[in-house]
VEXFI-296977 format. One record per residue (C-alpha): y, z, x; residue number from 1; residue in three letters. Coordinates in steps of 0.2 Angstrom, whole numbers. Example, Ala and Ser with C-alpha at 12.3 -4.5 7.8 and 13.67 -1.06 7.14 Angstrom:
     y     z     x num residuo
   -22    39    62   1     ALA
    -5    36    68   2     SER
END
This chain:
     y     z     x num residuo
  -419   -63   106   1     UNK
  -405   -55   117   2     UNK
  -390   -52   108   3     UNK
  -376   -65   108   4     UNK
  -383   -72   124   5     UNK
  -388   -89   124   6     UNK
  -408   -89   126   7     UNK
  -407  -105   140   8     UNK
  -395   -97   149   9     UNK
  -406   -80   152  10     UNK
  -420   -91   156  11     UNK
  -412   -99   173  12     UNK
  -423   -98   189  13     UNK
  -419   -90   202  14     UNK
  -415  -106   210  15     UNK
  -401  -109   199  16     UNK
  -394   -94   197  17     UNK
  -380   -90   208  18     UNK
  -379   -76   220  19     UNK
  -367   -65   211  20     UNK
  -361   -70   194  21     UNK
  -349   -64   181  22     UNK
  -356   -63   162  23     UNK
  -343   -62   147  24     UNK
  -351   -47   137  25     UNK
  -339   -45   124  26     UNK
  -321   -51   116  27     UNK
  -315   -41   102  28     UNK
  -304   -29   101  29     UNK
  -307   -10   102  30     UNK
  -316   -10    82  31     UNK
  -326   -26    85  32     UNK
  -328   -40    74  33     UNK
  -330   -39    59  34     UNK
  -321   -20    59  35     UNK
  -325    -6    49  36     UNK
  -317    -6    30  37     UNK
  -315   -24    30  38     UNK
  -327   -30    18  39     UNK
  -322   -45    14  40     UNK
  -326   -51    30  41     UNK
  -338   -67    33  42     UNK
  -345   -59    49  43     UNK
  -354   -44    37  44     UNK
  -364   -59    29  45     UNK
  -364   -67    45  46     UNK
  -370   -61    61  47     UNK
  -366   -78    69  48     UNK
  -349   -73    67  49     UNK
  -348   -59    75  50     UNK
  -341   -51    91  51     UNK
  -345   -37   103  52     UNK
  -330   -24   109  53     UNK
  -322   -32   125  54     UNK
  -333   -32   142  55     UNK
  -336   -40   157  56     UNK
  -351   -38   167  57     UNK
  -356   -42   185  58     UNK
  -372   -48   194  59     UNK
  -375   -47   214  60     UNK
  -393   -57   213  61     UNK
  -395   -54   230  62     UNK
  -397   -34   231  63     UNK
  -399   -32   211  64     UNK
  -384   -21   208  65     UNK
  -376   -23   192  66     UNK
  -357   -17   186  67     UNK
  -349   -15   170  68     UNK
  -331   -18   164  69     UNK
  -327    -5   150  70     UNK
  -340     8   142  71     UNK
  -338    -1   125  72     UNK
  -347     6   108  73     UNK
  -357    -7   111  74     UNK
  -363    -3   125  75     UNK
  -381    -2   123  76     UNK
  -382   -19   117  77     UNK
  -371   -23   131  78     UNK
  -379   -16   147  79     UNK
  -398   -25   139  80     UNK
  -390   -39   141  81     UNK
  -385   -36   157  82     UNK
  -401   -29   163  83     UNK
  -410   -45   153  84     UNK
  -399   -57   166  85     UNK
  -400   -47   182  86     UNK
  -421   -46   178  87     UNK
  -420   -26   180  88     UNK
  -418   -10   172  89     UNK
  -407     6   171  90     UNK
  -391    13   170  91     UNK
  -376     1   179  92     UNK
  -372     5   196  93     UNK
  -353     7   194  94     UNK
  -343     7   178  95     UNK
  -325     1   179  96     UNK
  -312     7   166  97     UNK
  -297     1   162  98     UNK
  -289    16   150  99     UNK
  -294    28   136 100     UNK
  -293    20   121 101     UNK
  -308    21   109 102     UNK
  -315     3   112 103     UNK
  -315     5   132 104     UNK
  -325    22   136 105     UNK
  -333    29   123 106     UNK
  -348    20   127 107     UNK
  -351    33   139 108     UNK
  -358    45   127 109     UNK
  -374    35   130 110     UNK
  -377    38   148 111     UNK
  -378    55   142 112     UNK
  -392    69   139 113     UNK
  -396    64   121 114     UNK
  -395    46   125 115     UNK
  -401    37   142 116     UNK
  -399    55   152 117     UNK
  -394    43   166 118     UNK
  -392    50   186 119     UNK
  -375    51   192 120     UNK
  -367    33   186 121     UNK
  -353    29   196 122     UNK
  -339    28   185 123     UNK
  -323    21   192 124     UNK
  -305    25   184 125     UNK
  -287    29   187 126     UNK
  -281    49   194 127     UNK
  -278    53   174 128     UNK
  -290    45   167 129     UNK
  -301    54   180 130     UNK
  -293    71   175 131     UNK
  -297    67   156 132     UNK
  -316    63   158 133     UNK
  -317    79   168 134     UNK
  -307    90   156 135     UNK
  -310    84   140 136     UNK
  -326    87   130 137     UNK
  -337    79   129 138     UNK
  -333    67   142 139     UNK
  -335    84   154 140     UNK
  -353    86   150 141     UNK
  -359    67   158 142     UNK
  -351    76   174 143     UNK
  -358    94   169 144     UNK
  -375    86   169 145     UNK
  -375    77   180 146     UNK
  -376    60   172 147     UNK
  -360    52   180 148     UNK
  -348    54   195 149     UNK
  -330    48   192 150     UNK
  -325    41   207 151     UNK
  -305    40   208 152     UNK
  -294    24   212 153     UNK
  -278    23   216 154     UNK
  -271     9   208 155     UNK
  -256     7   221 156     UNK
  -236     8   214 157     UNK
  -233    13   196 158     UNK
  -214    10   188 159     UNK
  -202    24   188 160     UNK
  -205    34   171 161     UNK
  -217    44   178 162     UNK
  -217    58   163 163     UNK
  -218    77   167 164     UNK
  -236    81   174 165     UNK
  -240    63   178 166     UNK
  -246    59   195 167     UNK
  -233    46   204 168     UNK
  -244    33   213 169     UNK
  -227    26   222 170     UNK
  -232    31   242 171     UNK
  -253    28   237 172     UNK
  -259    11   244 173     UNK
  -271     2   232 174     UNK
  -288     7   235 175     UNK
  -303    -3   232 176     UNK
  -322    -1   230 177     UNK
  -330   -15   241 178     UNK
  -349   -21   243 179     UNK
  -354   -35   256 180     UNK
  -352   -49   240 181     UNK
  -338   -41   229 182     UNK
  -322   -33   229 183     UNK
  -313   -22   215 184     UNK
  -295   -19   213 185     UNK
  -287    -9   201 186     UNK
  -271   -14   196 187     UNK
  -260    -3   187 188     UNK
  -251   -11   171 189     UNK
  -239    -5   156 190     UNK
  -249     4   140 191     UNK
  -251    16   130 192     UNK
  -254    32   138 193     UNK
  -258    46   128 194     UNK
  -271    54   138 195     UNK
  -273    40   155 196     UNK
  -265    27   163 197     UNK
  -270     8   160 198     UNK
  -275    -4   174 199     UNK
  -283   -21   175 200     UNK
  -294   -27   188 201     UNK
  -294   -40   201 202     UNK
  -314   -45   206 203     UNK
  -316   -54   221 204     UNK
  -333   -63   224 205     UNK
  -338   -73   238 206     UNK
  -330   -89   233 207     UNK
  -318   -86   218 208     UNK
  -306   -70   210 209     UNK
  -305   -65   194 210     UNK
  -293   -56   186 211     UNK
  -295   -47   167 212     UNK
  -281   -38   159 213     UNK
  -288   -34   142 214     UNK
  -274   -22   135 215     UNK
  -256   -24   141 216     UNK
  -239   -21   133 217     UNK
  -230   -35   138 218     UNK
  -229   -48   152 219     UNK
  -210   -42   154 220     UNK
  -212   -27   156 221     UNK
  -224   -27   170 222     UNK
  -213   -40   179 223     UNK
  -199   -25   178 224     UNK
  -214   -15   186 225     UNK
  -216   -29   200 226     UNK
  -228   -40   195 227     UNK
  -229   -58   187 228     UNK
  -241   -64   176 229     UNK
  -236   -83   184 230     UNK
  -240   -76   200 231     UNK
  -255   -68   195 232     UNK
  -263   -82   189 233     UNK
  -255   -94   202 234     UNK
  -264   -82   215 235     UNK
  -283   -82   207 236     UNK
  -297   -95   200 237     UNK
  -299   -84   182 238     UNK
  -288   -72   173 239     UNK
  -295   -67   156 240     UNK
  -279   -60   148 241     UNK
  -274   -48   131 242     UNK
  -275   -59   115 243     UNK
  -276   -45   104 244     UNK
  -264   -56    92 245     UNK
  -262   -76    90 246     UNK
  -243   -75    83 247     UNK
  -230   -61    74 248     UNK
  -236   -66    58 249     UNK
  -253   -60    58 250     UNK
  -252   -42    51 251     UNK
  -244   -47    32 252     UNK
  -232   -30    27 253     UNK
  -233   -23    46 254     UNK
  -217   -21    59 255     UNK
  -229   -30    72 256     UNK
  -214   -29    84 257     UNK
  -222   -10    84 258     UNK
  -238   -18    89 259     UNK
  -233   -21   109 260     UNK
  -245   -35   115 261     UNK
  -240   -52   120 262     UNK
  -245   -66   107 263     UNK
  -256   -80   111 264     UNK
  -243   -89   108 265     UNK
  -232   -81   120 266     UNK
  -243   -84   132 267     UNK
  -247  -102   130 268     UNK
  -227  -106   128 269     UNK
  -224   -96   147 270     UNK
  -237  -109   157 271     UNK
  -234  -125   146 272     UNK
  -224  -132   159 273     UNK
  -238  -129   172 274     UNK
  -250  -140   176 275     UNK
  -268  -142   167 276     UNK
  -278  -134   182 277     UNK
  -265  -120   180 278     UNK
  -266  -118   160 279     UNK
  -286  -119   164 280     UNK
  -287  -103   173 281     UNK
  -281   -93   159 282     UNK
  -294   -87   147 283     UNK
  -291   -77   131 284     UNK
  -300   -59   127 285     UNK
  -300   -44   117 286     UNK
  -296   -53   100 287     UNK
  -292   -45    84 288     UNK
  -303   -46    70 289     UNK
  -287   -53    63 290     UNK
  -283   -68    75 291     UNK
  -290   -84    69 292     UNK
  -295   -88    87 293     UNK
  -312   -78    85 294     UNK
  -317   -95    74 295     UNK
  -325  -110    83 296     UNK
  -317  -119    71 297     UNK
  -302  -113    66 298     UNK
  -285  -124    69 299     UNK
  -277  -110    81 300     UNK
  -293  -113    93 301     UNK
  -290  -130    92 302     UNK
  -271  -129    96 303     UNK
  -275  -117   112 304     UNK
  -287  -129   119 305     UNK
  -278  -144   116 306     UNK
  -264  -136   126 307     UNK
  -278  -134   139 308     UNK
  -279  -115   138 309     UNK
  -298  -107   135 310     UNK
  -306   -93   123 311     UNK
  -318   -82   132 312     UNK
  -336   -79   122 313     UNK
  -349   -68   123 314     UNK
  -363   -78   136 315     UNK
  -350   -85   147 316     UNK
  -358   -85   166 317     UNK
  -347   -89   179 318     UNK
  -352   -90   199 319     UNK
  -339   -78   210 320     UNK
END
């Protein structure tokens, strides 16, 4: 048995498999589902209801390389499945991250010298997050040893609060990392930054872009900043956005306005006057262990797809 991966779908020949495909690997929020100190929760009792830390992973069939959004703490479980669907083994050959909050790196102790011991991982990430991994134990000790390489991307314009000691990406084109089959561009977005800068990523396969903001502030924001949600997903086949939260009632006794991440709810009311093709592309990720669209069958999935929006899951396998 592999994970949360449907057994059928590893199974498909290699006639039916697409040249470079995206896998959904995970969808939960930074603690996973069910999160730790909740015990009341059914996902304890049931393992059917559970859900792995956000990821996204990337399969080029072709030349076998394999690349992972996020270093999740379920990373192990994570890169198996990867490996399972790509028919191979090993470390990933390049690791994409978006920021350093706990539920986005830290799988990186794995590639490490008590773990996996891996050989010189390519690990892509922002100038900051670049300068925490190599100054901050024991993220130093992967590049000490040899077991990863972090390879810096500029992520193109930044707003203007650059804070004292910041790098100010203003004059820095985008820069990408590019196969034959597959494109990756950073794009820098509005976060919490306490030790590195956030970014999403565009992925371009042969045929169809993709687009996965997990963690965000608000769409506002990063329309100040220059860019527009609309236009984003106007512009590409797939955007997998933040759902951390359905609604502002979800946290009973908490100031959620504190909580900067834009509802589901939000998010569904800003395209509803798009067309269904439109409302289509977006897909909803990174889920609280709180928000009742991590049920199949709860009314709050049913009312985002009947407004013809979708819920990312763990097995999803679309063809770039």
């Amino acid at each position: 048995m592999i994970g949360f991966l449907a057994a059928a779908a590893l199974q498909m020949t290699a006639a039916e498999q697409c040249d470079v495909e995206l896998v959904v690997l995970g969808v939960g929020q930074d603690g996973g589902i069910p999160q730790i100190n909740v015990q009341a929760d059914p996902a304890w009792e049931d393992e059917s209801l559970r859900h792995r830390v956000v990821s996204l992973g990337v399969v080029d069939h072709e030349s076998g390389t394999r690349y992972l959004f996020e270093a999740t703490p379920d990373f192990r479980e994570q890169v198996h499945d990867l490996n399972a669907i790509a028919g191979t083994s090993g470390a990933p050959d390049g690791i994409f991250l978006t920021h350093a909050h706990i539920g986005h790196y830290t799988g990186l102790m794995f590639l490490g010298f008590e773990s996996m011991s891996a050989d010189n991982v390519p690990v892509f990430a922002p100038p900051r997050m670049q300068d925490f991994l190599t100054n901050s134990g024991p993220w130093s000790q992967l590049i000490a040893y040899g077991n990863i390489r972090v390879d810096e991307f500029q992520p193109g314009p930044r707003p203007h609060d650059v804070q004292p000691g910041e790098p100010d990406y203003s004059e820095n084109p985008i820069q990408s990392m590019e196969t034959s089959r597959l494109r990756v561009d950073p794009l820098h977005v509005p976060h919490r930054r306490e030790f590195a800068d956030t970014v999403g990523y565009r992925i371009q396969g042969p045929e169809i872009s993709v687009i996965f903001i997990p963690d965000i502030d608000s769409w506002e924001e990063w329309a100040e900043w220059g860019t527009r949600i609309e236009d984003i997903v106007m512009e590409n086949d797939l955007v997998y956005v933040d759902a951390t939260f359905f609604d502002d009632h979800e946290l009973p006794g908490r100031d959620m306005s504190a909580i900067p991440h834009p509802r589901v709810t939000e998010t569904m009311d800003l395209f509803q006057d798009y067309p269904d093709e439109i409302r289509q592309r977006i897909r909803f990720i990174h889920y609280n262990h709180t928000n009742p669209i991590r049920y199949d069958d709860s009314a709050e999935t049913q009312e985002v797809l009947e407004r013809g929006y979708r819920i990312a899951r763990e097995g999803e396998r679309i063809c770039l």
